[in-house]
N, C-alpha and C positions, 0 to 999 in steps of 0.2 A: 504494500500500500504506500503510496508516494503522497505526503502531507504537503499540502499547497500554503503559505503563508502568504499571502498577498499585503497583508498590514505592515508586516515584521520587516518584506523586502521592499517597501515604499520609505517604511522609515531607515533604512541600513541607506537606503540609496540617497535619500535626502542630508543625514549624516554627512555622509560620503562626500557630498555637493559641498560641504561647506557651511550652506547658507545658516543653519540655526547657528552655528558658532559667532557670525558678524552680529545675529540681533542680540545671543549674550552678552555679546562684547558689549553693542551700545547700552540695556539694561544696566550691566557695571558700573558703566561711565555716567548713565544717569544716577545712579543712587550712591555714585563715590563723590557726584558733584551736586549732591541737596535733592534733587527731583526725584517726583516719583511717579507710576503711574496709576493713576485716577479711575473712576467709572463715574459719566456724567449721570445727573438726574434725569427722570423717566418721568419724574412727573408733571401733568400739566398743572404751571400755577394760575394763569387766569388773572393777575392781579393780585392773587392773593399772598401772605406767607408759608412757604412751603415749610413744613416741620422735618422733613425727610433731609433733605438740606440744608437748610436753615437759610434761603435763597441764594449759598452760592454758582449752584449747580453743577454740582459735584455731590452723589450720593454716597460712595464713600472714598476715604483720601487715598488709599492706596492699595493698591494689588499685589500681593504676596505671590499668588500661586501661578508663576511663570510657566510653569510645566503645559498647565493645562490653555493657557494663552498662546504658546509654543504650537501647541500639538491643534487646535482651534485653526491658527495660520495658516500651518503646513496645510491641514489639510487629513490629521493623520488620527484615526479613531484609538482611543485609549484604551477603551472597553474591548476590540476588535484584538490588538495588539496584545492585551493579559489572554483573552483566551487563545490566540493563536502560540504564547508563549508555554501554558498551560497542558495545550494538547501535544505542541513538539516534547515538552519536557516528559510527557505520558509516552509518549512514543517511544523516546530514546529508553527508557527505565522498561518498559515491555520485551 
């Protein structure tokens, strides 16, 4: 039986590419020079005071989980890639 990974070799190949390494880089550079990154507000104010922001439009100040913002980009399913990790490792132990 020959195990098809289709996730695992998108992301080995995009690896490969380079590219997430340049937007590590700039991440670094942002957060070793004060900045961070944000998620704007979603909500409509209308006039009014939003409590969610506190009208600056910014729902929260900053975004930790790079991994999943990364993997959002690329293009590269997270969930797709455990299990295809999951079943080669079943594989390989049978």
């Amino acid at each position: 039986m020959t195990l098809t990974t289709p996730e695992l070799d998108k992301q080995a190949a995009l690896i490969k590419s380079g590219q997430p390494q340049v937007v590590e880089d700039f991440i670094d550079w942002l957060n070793a020079n004060g900045y961070c990154i944000s998620i704007k507000c979603t909500v409509e104010h209308d006039g009014y005071y939003c409590g969610v922001c506190q009208d600056t439009g910014i729902s929260q100040a900053a975004v930790y989980d790079f991994e999943s913002l990364m993997a959002e980009h690329f293009g590269i399913d997270r969930h797709k890639v455990e299990e295809e990790r999951t079943e080669l490792l079943r594989s390989i132990r049978a």
